[in-house]
Every structure is written in C-alpha cells, then in structure tokens.
N, C-alpha and C positions, 0 to 999 in steps of 0.2 A: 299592670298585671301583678308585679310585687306585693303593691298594698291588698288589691283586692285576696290574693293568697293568705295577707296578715292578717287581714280582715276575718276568712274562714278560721283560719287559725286561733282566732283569740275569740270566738263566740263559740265553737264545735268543741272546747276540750273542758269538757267538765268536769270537777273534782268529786271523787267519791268518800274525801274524807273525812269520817264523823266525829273525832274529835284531835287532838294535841297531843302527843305522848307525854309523859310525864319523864321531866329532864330532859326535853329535847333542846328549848333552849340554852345558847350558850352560857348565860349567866345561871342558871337556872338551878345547876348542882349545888353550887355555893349558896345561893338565896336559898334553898330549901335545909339548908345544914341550923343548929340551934345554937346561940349565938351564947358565949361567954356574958356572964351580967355586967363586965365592966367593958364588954365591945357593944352590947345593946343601949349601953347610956349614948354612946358616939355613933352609929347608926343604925337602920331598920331597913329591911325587905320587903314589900309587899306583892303579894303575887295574886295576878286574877286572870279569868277567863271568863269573866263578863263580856258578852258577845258584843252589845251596844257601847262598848266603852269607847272615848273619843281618840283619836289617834295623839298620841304624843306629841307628834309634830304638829299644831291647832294655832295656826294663825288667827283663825277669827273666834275661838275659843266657844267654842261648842261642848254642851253640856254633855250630850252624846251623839253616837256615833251619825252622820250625816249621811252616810255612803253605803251603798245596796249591797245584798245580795254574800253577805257573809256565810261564813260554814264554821269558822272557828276562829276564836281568838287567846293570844295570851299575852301580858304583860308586868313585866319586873321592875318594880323603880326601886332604885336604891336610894335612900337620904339619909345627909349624916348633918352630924351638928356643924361641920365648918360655918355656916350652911352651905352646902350644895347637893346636887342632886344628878343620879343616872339612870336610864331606862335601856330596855330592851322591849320591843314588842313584834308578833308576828300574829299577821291576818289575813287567815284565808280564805277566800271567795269563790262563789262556785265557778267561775271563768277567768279564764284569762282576759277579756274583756271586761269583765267586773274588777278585777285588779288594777289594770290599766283605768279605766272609768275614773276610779278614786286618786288615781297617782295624780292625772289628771285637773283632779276638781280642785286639789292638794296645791298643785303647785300654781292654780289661778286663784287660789284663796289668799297665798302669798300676797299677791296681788291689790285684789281688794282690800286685804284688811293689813297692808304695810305699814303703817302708822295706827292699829287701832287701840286703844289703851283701855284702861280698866276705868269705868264710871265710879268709882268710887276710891281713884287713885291720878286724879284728873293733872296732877303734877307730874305725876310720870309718865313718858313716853316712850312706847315702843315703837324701833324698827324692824320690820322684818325685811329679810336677803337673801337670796337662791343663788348658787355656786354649781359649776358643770362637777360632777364625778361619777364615774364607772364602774359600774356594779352592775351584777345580772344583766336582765332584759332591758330596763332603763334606768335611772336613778337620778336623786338631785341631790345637793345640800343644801341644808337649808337650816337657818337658825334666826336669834333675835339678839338686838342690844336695848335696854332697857335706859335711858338720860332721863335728868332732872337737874335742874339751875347747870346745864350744860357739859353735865358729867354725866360718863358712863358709869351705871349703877351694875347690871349683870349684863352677861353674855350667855346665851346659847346654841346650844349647837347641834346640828342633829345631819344626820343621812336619812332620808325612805330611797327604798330598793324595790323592782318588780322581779320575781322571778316566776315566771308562770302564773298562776293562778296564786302568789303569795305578795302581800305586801312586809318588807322586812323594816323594822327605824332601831333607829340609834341614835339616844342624847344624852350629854351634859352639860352641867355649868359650869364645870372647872376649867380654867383657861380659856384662850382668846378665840375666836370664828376660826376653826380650822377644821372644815367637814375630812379632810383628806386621812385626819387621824383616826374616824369612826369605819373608816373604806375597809380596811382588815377585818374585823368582826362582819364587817357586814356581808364581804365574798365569803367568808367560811361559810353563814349560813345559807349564802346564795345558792352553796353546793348541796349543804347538807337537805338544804330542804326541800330538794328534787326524790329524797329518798320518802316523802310522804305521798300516798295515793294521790294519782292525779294530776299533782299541784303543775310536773313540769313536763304534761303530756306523754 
C-alpha cells in the first residue's frame, strides 16, 4: 500500500517551472561577481543552463544528457590552476518520477562503468564508488579515483540529491573520497529548492 501511494506520488506531481532564477544557486552569487585580473589568472567560473548538459556526476561519461523529461537546468564549475576543480548543478524534471528515474539510472551507471577509462588514456584507470548519505528524498555519494603504475593519480567526489522533482550534485577534486563534506551545501539547497514551483509538491 506504501509503495503503491509513492508510486502515485512521484508520477501525479508535476512541475510548473519554466525556468531557474537567477542567483538562485548557492555558489552562484560569487560565480556571477567579475573577478580581479590577477584572481582570473588562478581560477574561472562557468555557468550554463544548457538543458542537455551531462550530469556532473557521469560515470560512463556521456556527451550529453541521457535522462528524460527535464524542465530546467543550471550548472557552476569552478577551476583553478592548482589544478582542481568544483561544481554545483541543479535539474529539474517535470516529475518526481523523472527525478527519481535519473537518480536511479545514476547510480546503476556506477555500476557498469566502475572501471571505465578514457580510450585515449588507456594507462589510466578509473574507479568509481557509491557511499550511503542523507539528503532530501534520497541521495548517494559518489565519486572516482583515477591509478596509474599503481598510484593514485586524482580523487573525486560528489553527492546527487532528489528532492521532489529536483536533482541537486555537488563535486570536487580537492582532497580524499569524503561525500559527508558535500552533505551541507547540499541539505541547504534541499530546502531551499522546495521554494521553486512544483518541484516539492
């Protein structure tokens, strides 16, 4: 009886919202500010709302998006010269079902392509890894480590989050596999982004 409730629940509540607000996400004030010339030598912002863009988190590394039924997208990376790099993305779907769908395909992607590396980097190998954390409606960690001649070359890291009809992620490469550090940012906008039409019924 439960599921079947959920069930109703996550196909009947559809989003009416037509686009993103502007600042709405959290990194978003800062990304949009214009950067000093001797802070823009050491990093850069990009910001888009390309609807088909692939999720951050892309274990099997997808040119674009794989996953149906979007309504809006935005996404902030930050990269600086260390090298490393950070993101912020949020995407949402006309259903709570279409969220879930993708969290879904996300986290058996994992799966399949746990070891899948780059054809034209056939020395380096990826792992990818999923970790339990608590956010909104469901959530995982999930990141990668990159070896070669038996060493670890990078680490990533990221949280996806459902809340309603929104998918939330959050990644870096700085420091070791530790999704629990992305958990904050990511209940903030767990809340905040029930204030968007629709998204949390």
């Amino acid at each position: 009886m439960i599921s079947m409730t959920l069930s109703v629940l996550l196909a009947f509540s559809p989003v009416t919202l037509a686009e993103i607000p502007k600042n709405f996400l959290l990194t978003e004030p800062e990304a949009r500010k214009p950067l000093a010339p001797n802070i823009a030598e050491e990093q850069s912002y990009k910001i888009s709302d390309e609807l088909d863009a692939p999720l951050e988190l892309n274990p099997c590394a997808h040119r674009r998006a794989v996953d149906r039924d979007r309504v809006a997208a935005r996404t902030i990376v930050l990269s600086t010269s260390a090298p490393s790099s950070s993101s912020e993305q949020l995407v949402i779907y006309k259903s709570p079902r279409a969220a879930h769908a993708a969290l879904t395909r996300l986290r058996a992607e994992v799966r399949q392509c746990a070891g899948k590396g780059n054809p034209s980097s056939p020395e380096v190998k990826f792992r990818w890894r999923t970790s339990k954390v608590k956010v909104g409606d469901e959530a995982a960690g999930m990141g990668y480590q990159t070896w070669q001649d038996g060493y670890v070359n990078d680490t990533a890291t990221g949280v996806v989050a459902r809340r309603g009809s929104a998918l939330l992620i959050y990644t870096t490469t700085e420091g070791a596999y530790q999704p629990g550090g992305l958990t904050k940012a990511a209940r903030k906008m767990a809340v905040k982004v029930c204030k968007l039409p629709g998204v949390c019924g």
